[in-house]
KOLNU-117479 format. One line per 5 residues: number of its first residue (from 1); for each residue x, z, y of C-alpha. Coordinates in nm, 3 decimals, decimal comma. Layout:
NUM = X:Z:Y  ...
//
This chain:
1 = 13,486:3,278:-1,542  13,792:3,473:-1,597  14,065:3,529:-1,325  14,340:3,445:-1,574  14,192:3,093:-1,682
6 = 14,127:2,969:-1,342  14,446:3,014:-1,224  14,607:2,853:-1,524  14,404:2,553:-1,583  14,446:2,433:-1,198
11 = 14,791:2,571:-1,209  14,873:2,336:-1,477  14,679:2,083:-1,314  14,528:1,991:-1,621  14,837:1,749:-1,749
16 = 14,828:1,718:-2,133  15,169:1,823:-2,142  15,087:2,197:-2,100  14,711:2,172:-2,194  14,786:2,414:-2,474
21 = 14,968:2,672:-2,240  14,672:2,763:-2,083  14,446:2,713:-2,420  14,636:3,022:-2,521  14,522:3,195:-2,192
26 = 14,211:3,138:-2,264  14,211:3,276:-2,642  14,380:3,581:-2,467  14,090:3,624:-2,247  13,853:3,585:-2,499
31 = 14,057:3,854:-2,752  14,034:4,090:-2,398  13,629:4,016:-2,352  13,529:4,060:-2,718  13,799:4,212:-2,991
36 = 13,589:4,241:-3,274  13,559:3,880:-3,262  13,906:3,794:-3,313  14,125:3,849:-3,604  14,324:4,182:-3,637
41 = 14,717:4,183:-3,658  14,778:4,109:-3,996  14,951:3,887:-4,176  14,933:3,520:-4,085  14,797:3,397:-4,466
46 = 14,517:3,636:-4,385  14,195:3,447:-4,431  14,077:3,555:-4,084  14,385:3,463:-3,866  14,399:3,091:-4,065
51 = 13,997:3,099:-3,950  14,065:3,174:-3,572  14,390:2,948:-3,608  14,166:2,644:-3,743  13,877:2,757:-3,459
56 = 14,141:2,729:-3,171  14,298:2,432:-3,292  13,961:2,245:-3,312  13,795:2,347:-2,983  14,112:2,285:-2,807
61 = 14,113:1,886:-2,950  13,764:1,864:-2,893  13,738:2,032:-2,501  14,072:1,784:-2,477  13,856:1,521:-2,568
66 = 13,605:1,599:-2,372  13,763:1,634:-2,031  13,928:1,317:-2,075  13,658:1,111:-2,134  13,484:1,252:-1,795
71 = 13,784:1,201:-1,607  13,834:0,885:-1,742  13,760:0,705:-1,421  14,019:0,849:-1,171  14,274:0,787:-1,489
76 = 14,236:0,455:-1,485  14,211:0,393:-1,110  14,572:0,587:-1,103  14,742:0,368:-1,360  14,598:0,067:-1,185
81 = 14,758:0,173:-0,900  15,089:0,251:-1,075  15,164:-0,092:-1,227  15,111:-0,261:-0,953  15,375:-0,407:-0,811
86 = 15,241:-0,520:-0,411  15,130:-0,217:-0,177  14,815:-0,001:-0,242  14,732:0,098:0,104  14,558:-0,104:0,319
91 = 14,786:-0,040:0,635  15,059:-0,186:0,419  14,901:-0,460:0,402  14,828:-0,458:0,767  15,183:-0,479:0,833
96 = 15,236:-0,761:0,588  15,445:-0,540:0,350  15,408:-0,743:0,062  15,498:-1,035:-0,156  15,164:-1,136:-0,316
101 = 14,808:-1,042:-0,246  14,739:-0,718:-0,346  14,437:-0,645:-0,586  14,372:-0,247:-0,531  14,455:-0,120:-0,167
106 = 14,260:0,160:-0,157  14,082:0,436:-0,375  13,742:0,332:-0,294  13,802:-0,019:-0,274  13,947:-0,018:-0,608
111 = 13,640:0,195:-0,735  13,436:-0,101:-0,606  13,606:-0,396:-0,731  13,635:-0,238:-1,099  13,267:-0,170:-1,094
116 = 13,186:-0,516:-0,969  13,408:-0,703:-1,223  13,410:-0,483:-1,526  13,120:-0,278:-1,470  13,090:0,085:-1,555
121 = 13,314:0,033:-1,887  13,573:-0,068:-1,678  13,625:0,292:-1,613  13,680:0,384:-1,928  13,911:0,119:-2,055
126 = 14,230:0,283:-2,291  13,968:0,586:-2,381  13,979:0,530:-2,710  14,378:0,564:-2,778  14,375:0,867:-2,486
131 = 14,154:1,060:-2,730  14,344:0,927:-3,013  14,650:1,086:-2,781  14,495:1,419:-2,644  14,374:1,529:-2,986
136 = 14,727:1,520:-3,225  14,885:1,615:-2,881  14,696:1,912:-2,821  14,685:2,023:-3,178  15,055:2,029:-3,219
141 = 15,160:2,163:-2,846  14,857:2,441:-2,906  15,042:2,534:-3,277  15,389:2,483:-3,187  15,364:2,707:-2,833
146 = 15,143:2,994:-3,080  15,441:2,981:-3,352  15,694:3,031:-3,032  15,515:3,305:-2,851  15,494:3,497:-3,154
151 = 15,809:3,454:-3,286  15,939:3,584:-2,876  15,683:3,866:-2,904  15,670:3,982:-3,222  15,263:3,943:-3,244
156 = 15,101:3,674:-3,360  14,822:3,843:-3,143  14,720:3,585:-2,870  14,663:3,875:-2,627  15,022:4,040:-2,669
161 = 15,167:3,645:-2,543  15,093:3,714:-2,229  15,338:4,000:-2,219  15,650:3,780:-2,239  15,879:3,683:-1,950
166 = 15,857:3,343:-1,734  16,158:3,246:-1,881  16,023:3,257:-2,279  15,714:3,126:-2,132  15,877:2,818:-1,976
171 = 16,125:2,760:-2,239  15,832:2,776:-2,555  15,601:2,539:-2,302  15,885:2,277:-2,270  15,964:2,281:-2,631
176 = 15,619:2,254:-2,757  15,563:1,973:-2,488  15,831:1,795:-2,610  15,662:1,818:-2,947  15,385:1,691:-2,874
181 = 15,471:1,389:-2,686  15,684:1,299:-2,990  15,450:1,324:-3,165  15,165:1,133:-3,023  15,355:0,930:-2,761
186 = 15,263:0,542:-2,928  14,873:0,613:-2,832  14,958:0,742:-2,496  15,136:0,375:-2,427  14,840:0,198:-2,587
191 = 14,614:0,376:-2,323  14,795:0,278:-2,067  14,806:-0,120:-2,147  14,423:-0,094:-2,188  14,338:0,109:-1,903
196 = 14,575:-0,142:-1,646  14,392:-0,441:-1,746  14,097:-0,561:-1,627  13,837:-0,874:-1,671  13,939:-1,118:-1,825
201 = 14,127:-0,902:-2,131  14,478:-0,973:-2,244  14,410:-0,749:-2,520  14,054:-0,760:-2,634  14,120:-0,472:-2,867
206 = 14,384:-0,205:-2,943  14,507:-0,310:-3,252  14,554:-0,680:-3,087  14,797:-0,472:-2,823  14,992:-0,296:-3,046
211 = 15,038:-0,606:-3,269  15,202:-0,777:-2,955  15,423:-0,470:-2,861  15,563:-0,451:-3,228  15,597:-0,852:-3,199
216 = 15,792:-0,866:-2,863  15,950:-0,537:-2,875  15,978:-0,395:-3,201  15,899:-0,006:-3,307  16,103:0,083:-3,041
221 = 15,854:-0,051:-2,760  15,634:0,146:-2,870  15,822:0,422:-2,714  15,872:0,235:-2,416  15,955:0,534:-2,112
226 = 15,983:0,839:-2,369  16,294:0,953:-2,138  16,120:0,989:-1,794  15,796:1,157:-1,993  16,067:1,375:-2,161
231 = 16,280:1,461:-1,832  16,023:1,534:-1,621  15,846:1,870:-1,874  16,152:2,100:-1,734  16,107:2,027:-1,356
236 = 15,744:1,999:-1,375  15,705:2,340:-1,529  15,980:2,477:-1,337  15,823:2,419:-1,031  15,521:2,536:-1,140
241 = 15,578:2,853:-1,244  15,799:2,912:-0,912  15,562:2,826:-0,627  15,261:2,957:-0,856  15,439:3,320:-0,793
246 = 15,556:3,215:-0,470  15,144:3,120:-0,348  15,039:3,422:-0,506  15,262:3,632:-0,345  15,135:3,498:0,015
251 = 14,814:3,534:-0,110  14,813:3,869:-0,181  15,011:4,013:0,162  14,758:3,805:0,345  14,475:4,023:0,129
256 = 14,671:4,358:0,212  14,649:4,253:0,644  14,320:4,180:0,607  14,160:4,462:0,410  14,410:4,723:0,568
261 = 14,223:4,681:0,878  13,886:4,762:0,763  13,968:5,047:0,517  14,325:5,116:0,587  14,329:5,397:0,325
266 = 14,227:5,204:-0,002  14,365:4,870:-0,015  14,263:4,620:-0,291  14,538:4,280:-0,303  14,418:4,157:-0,627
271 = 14,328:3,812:-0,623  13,983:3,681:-0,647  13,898:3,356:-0,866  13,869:3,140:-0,598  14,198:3,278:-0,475
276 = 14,367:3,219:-0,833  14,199:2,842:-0,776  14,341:2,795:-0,453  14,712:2,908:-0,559  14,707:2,715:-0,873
281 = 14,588:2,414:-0,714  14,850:2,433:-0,471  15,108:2,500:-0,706  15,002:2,222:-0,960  14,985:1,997:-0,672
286 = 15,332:2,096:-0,509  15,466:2,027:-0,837  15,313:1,661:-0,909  15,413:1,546:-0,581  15,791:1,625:-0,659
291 = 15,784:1,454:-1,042  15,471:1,168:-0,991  15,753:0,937:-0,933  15,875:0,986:-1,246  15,526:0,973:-1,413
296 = 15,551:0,549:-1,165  15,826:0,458:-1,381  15,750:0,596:-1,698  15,440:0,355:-1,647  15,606:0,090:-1,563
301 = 15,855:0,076:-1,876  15,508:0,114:-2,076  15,435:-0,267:-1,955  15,679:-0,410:-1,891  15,725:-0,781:-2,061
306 = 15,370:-0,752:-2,150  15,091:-1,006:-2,068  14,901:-0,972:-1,745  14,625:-1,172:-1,581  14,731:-1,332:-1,231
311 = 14,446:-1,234:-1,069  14,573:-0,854:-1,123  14,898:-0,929:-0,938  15,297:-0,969:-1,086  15,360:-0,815:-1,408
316 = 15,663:-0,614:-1,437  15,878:-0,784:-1,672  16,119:-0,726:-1,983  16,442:-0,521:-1,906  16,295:-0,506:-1,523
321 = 16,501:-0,176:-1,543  16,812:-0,052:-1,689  16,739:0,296:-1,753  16,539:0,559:-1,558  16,735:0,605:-1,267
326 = 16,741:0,235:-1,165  16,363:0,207:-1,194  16,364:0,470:-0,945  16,620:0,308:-0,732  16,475:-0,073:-0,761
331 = 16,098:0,054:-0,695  16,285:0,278:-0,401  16,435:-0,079:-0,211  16,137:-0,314:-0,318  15,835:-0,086:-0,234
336 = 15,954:0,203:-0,089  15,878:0,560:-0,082  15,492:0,550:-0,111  15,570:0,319:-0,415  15,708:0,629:-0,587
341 = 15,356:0,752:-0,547  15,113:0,518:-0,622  14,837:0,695:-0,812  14,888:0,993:-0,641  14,540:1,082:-0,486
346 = 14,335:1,040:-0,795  14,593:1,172:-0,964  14,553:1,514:-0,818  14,153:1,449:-0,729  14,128:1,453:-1,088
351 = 14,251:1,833:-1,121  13,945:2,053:-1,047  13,666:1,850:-1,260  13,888:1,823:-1,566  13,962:2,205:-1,498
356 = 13,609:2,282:-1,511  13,496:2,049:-1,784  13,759:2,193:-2,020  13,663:2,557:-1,989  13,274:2,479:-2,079
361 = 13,378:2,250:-2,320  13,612:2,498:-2,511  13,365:2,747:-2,454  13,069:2,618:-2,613  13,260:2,464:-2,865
366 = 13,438:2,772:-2,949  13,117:2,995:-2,987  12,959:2,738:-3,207  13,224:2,703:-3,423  13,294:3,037:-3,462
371 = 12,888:3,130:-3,577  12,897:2,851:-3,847  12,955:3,025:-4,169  13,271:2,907:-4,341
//
């Protein structure tokens, strides 16, 4: 598995928003492992390039597709736990910190009662719209970041992209994020309405959901939370690419103390894989804890006003919050700080297996397409 993928996919702990960042990465490896398979510097029209543009394009959807549907089950334990409105921790509840009875209070407990009510679909309630989501999403962050990084570089050669500085690297990533989630945002709300209900169904299907949302709120609900989503690319990345350096850096003086005193003469500090894992885990992981809470009340403006059974606690309803900051503020005084974070443990659980999927799945899919005659 190459260094450079690793490190990227956990780095960007696998959040669609920069799931074609590292798809690019892993073209770039790919042009590095085997040139002749990749299409020469020419001009774009040139049959091959619009072949290995189509063959990116297509395994990216597809190993999108792919890792969300297997990680499907921590996705919709984390958005059950971020519209709820009483505590999800059981020593909350110990200390009577709430105003209702609480349905999830624990990872494993919630894990439990979903497979006991809803059975094993339960897990993968809102898939349908989240593939519906990751597929435009990926195909126009993956085209938009490519027609950025070669317009910065000069190359529309994947391999020359990773030549360019943080900055143009951050800057084409938050633009072709923000892209994307224009683009596709409606399915990612639609997802989320499915996946927070459970047994018995508000919305049997997703067409019966997004009838309701245009009825009560118009085409703007169906943009319910865009801001938050929107706000939090620059931070997110921004953090990411500063204690991704900042990890690395340890990593490698704690290499050089080590291997200087067994062969003090020829020292090796490059990273190993695992070490690339470990750094981009921590990095992807130091960011989401600093912009989850963003991620809470982004959620929570996807349902608010919106039908939910009793048995599944309070709903959060219409105009619950003025704007972005007083979500914050009102979740803040009524829940408080762990509120801000509900969701966070399978939230970042989720990071390695989706990392992992996505890499064989682009893989495979990638090889195959690319020995089919066209």
């Amino acid at each position: 598995m190459s260094r450079l993928f690793v490190s990227r996919v956990i780095w960007s702990n696998i959040d669609e928003r920069w799931f074609g960042n590292f798809l690019i990465e892993i073209i770039a490896c790919r042009e590095r492992r085997n040139p002749r398979k990749m299409s020469p510097t020419t001009a774009v029209d040139d049959p091959s390039q619009i072949k290995r543009a189509l063959i990116d394009a297509s395994a990216g959807a597809i190993s999108g597709a792919v890792s969300r549907t297997v990680t499907s089950p921590l996705d919709v334990i984390k958005i059950r736990f971020q519209v709820q409105l009483e505590p999800t921790t059981s020593w909350s509840v110990v200390r009577g910190n709430l105003t209702g009875a609480s349905k999830y209070t624990g990872m494993v407990q919630a894990t439990k009662d979903i497979f006991r009510e809803e059975g094993f679909r339960g897990f993968w309630r809102g898939n349908v719209p989240a593939l519906l989501m990751v597929m435009p999403y990926t195909s126009i962050q993956f085209t938009v970041l490519h027609k950025l990084k070669s317009f910065a570089s000069g190359s529309t050669k994947t391999e020359d992209h990773i030549h360019l500085s943080p900055y143009l690297s951050f800057v084409s990533g938050a633009l072709a994020g923000c892209a994307a989630t224009l683009g596709s945002y409606p399915f990612d709300l639609l997802r989320t309405i499915l996946a927070s209900q459970g047994e018995p169904k508000v919305y049997p299907t997703m067409r019966s959901a997004f009838v309701d949302i245009m009825r009560s709120r118009g085409v703007k609900g169906l943009y319910n939370g865009l801001t938050p989503t929107l706000v939090e690319i620059v931070p997110y990345a921004g953090l990411q690419f500063g204690t991704y350096d900042m990890f690395k850096r340890w990593m490698m003086d704690w290499n050089r103390h080590v291997l200087s005193s067994k062969n003090p003469i020829n020292v090796d500090t490059n990273l190993s894989s695992f070490q690339l894992f470990v750094c981009g885990l921590a990095a992807g992981t130091s960011a989401k804890l600093v912009c989850h809470p963003l991620d809470v009340v982004k959620k929570r403006f996807q349902v608010e006003g919106l039908q939910r059974h009793p048995r599944y606690g309070a709903r959060v309803e219409r105009r619950a919050y003025r704007n972005m900051l007083d979500g914050l503020r009102q979740i803040m005084l009524s829940e408080g700080w762990h509120g801000l974070y509900k969701g966070i443990v399978p939230s970042t659980v989720k990071a390695a297996p989706a990392g992992a999927v996505t890499f064989v799945a682009y893989e495979f899919t990638s090889d195959w397409l690319e020995s089919i005659s066209w």
